[in-house]
C-alpha positions in Angstrom: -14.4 6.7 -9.8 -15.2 9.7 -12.0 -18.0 9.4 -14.4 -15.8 10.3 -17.5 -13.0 8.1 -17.2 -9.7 10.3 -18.9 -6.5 8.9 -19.4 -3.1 10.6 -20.2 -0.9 11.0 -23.1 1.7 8.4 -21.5 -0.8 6.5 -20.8 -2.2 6.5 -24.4 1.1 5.7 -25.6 1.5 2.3 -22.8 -2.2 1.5 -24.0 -1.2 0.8 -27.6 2.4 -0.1 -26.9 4.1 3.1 -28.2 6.3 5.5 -27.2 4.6 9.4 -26.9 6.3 11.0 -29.8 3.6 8.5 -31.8 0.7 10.2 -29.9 1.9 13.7 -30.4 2.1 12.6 -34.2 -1.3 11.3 -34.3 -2.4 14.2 -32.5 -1.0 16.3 -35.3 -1.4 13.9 -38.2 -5.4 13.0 -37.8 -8.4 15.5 -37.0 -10.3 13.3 -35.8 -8.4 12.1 -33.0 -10.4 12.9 -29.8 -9.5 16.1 -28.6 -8.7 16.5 -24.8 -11.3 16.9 -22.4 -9.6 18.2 -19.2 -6.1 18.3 -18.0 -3.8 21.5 -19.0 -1.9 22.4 -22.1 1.1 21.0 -21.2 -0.7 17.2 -19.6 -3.7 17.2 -21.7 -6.1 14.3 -20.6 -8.4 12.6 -22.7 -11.6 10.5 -22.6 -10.6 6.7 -22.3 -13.7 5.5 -24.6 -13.4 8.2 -27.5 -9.4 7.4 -27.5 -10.2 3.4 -27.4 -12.7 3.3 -30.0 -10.4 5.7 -32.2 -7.6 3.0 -31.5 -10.0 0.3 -32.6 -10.9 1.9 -35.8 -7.1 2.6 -36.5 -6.5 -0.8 -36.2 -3.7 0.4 -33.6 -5.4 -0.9 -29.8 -3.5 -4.7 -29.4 -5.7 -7.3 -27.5 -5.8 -6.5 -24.2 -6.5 -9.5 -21.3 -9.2 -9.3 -19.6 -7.4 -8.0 -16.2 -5.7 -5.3 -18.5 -9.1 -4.3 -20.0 -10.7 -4.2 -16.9 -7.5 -1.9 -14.9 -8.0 0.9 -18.1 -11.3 1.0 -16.9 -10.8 1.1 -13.1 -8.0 3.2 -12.5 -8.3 6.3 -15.4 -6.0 9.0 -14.5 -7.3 11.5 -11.7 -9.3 9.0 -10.4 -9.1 6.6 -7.1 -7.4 3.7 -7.8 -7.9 2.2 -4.2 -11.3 3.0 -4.1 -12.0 1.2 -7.2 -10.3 -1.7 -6.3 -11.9 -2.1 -3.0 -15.2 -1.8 -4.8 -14.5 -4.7 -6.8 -12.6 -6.6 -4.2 -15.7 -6.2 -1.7 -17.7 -7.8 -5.1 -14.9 -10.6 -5.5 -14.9 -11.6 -1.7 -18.9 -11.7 -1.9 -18.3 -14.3 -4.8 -15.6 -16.9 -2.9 -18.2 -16.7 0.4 -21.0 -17.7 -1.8 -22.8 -14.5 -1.1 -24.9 -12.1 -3.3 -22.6 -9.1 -4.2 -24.6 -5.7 -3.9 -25.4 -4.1 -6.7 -22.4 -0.8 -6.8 -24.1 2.5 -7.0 -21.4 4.1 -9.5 -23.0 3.7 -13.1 -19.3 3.2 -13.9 -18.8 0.5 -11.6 -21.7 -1.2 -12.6 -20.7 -1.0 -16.5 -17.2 -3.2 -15.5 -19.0 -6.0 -13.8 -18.8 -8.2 -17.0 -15.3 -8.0 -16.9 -14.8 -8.5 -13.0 -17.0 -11.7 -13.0 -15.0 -13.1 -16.4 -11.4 -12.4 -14.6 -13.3 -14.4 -11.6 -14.5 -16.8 -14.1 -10.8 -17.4 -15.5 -9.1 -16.9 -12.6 -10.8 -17.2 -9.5 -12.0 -14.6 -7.4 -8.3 -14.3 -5.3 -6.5 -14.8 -8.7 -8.7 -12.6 -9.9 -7.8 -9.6 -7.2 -4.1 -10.5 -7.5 -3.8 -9.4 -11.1 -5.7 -6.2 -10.1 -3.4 -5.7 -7.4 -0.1 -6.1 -9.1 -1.5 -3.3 -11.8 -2.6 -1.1 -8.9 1.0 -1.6 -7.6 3.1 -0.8 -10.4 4.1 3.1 -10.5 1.1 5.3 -11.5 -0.8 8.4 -10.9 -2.9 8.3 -7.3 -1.3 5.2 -6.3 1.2 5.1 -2.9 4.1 4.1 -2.8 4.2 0.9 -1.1 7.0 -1.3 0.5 8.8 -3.5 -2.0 8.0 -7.2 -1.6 11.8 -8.4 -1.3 12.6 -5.8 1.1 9.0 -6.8 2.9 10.0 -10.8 2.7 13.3 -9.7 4.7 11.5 -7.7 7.2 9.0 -10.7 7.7 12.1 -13.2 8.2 14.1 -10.7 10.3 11.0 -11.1 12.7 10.6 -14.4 12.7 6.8 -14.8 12.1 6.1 -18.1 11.3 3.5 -19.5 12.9 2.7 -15.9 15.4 0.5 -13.0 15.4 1.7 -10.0 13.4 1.1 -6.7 14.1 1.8 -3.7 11.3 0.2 -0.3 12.9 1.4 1.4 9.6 -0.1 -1.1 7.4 -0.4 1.2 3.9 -1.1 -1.3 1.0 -0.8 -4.4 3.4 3.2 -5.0 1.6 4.5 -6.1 5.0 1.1 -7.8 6.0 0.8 -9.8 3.2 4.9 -10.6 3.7 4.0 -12.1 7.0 1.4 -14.2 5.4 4.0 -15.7 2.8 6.2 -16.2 5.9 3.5 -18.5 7.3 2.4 -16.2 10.5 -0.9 -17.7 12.0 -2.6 -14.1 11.7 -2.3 -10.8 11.0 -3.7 -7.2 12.1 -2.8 -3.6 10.9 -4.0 -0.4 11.1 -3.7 2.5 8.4 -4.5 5.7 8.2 -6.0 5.9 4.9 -9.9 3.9 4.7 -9.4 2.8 0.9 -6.0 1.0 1.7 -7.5 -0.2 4.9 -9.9 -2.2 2.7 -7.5 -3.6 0.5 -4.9 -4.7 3.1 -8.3 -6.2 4.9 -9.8 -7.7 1.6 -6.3 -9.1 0.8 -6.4 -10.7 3.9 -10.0 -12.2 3.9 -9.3 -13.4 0.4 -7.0 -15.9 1.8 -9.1 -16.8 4.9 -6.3 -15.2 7.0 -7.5 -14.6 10.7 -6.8 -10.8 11.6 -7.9 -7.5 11.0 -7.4 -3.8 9.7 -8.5 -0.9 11.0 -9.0 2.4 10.0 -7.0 5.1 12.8 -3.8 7.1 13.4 -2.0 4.4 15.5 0.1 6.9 17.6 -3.3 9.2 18.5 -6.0 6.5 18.5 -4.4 3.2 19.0 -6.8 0.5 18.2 -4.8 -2.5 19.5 -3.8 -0.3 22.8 -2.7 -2.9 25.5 -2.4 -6.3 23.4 0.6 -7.8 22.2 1.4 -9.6 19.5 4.7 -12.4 18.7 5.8 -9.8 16.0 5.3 -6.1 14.4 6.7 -5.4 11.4 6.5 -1.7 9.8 7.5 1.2 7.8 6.1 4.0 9.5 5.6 7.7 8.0 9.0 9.3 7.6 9.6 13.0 8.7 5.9 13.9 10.4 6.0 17.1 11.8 2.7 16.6 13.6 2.3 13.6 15.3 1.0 13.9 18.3 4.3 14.5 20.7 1.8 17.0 22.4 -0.9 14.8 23.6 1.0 11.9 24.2 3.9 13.2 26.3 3.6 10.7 29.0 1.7 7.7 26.8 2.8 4.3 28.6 3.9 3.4 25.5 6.9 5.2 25.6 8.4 2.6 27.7 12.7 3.8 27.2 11.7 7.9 27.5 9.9 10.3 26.8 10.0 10.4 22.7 11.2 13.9 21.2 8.8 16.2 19.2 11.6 15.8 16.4 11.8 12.0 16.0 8.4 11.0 15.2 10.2 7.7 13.6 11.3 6.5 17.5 7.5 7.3 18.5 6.7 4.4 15.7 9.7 2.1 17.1 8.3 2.7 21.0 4.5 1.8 19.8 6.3 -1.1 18.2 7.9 -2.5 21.1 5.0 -1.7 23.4 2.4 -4.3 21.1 5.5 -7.3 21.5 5.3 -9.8 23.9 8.2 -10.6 25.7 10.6 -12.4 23.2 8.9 -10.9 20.2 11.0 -9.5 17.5 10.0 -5.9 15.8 11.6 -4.9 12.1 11.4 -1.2 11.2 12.1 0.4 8.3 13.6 3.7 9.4 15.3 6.7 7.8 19.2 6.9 8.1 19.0 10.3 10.1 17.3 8.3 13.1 20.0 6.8 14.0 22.1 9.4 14.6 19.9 12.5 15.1 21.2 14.3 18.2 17.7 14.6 20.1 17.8 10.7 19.9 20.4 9.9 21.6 19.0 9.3 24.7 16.4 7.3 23.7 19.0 5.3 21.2 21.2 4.9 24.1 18.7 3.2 26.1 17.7 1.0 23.7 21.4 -0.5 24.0 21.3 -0.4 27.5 18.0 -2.4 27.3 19.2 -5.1 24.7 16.3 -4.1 22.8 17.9 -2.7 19.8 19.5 -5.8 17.7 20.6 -4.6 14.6 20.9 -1.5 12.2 20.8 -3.5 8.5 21.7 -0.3 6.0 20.4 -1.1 2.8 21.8 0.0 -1.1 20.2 3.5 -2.3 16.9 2.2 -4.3 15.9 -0.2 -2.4 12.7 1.5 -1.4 11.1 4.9 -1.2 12.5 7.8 -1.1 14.5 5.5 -3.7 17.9 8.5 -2.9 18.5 8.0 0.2 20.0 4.6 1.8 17.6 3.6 4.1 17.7 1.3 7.3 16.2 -1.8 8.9 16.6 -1.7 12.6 15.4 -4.9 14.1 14.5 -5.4 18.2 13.5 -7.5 20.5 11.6 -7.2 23.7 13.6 -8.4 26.5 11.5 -10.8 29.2 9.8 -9.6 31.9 
């Protein structure tokens, strides 16, 4: 976290349940509102104490719950969201095991552990993460976007996870993991790209005593679950990567219908899917239209057919998830036996 935690103009205006024209009105109305301290003319920022304290005093800052106190603090624009979450779910999971948390480093950090250990104290320590993670989920500045959980539920059912292993080598926030989990799967692993959402998806997971793992890797360069299988994978990979690896891995085993075209970095992901299922296993992927009918796929499409691999192509209404334009699909596949 940043050692001046700012916050925005919107944000101001969310903070004391006002739309921004108020905030450009107090801005003009009162001198001794605080004046910004970074930012640029046109998205000034503003320190988060100076502007709460001159709420207080206006009698305009509504009482905020203690897991809405604790998420201005946490997640101030510019800063890491993630990072600050992991921080204080690392402290939370230390709590549930009965351990003694470390003492955090970040004076900043260390100033919010009042709050963390009363949301624990209300809530429980995996309550008290949940209410974190539904603000660090909501649309914000520095936070990814993450799968939806209706569209993740359907993926997990489409599988068929109950009571398997699942396997997510895209993992991001953990959406689709933590889907399986609802679905009743027996354990779950991912990999992710990005180390902050590694820990959470991880932390998520150890919260609930869920046996598995998440790792920190580029699943198509540096597969970390490279020659185990799993009863289901479930994933929304990176759409439109231009440098994924097609160089290096031109003749990977994985690549068990073809050789997978530099241009179609989205059948890499569905090839490393169906190489981590075990025979039987179902794989759901959600996938950008153009995949299925991109003209340096066909070959590999084609095979999939020919296999009885490829299941079904679900299209889906325009918003269902991000990029919220474009009508995405769900293609689900299942490894044929031996």
């Amino acid at each position: 976290m940043q050692e001046t935690p700012t916050i925005t103009a919107a944000e101001i205006a969310r903070l004391a349940g006002v739309g921004r024209a108020a905030v450009s009105n107090w801005r003009k109305r009162h001198g001794d509102f605080p004046e910004p301290v970074g930012g640029s003319a046109t998205s000034p920022e503003f320190d988060l104490a100076q502007v709460e304290r001159w709420l207080h005093a206006q009698g305009k800052l509504p009482e905020l719950a203690t897991a809405d106190r604790l998420w201005r603090h946490l997640a101030p624009a510019g800063a890491s969201p993630a990072a600050g979450l992991a921080a204080v779910g690392a402290r939370l999971l230390a709590r549930q095991r009965g351990q003694r948390p470390a003492r955090p480093a970040d004076p900043q950090l260390k100033a919010l552990l009042p709050d963390v250990d009363a949301l624990a104290d209300e809530l429980g320590p995996q309550g008290a993460f949940d209410a974190l993670w539904r603000r660090f989920s909501a649309p914000g500045p520095g936070r990814p976007f993450a799968t939806p959980d209706d569209i993740a539920d359907l993926m997990a059912g489409l599988a068929t996870v109950a009571g398997g292993s699942v396997l997510d080598p895209a993992a991001g926030t953990g959406a689709t993991l933590r889907a399986a989990v609802r679905a009743g799967c027996a354990s779950a692993y991912g990999q992710e790209l990005d180390p902050d959402l590694t820990r959470l998806a991880g932390l998520w997971l150890a919260l609930r005593d869920v046996p598995g793992e998440v790792t920190t890797g580029d699943s198509l360069r540096a597969d970390d679950y490279s020659g185990r299988t799993f009863d289901a994978v479930v994933c929304h990979p990176p759409f439109g990567a231009s440098n994924w690896g097609d160089e290096e891995l031109g003749h990977d085993p994985r690549w068990i219908v073809g050789t997978t075209p530099r241009t179609e970095p989205e059948l890499a992901w569905v090839q490393h899917a169906l190489a981590h299922l075990r025979p039987g296993g179902h794989a759901v992927l959600l996938m950008p239209p153009a995949a299925a009918g991109r003209r340096p796929g066909r070959r590999i499409r084609a095979e999939l057919l020919r296999r009885g691999v490829l299941r079904a192509v679900i299209a889906l209404p325009a918003g269902a998830a991000a990029p919220h334009g474009v009508p995405l699909h769900l293609w689900v596949l299942r490894r044929p036996p031996a």
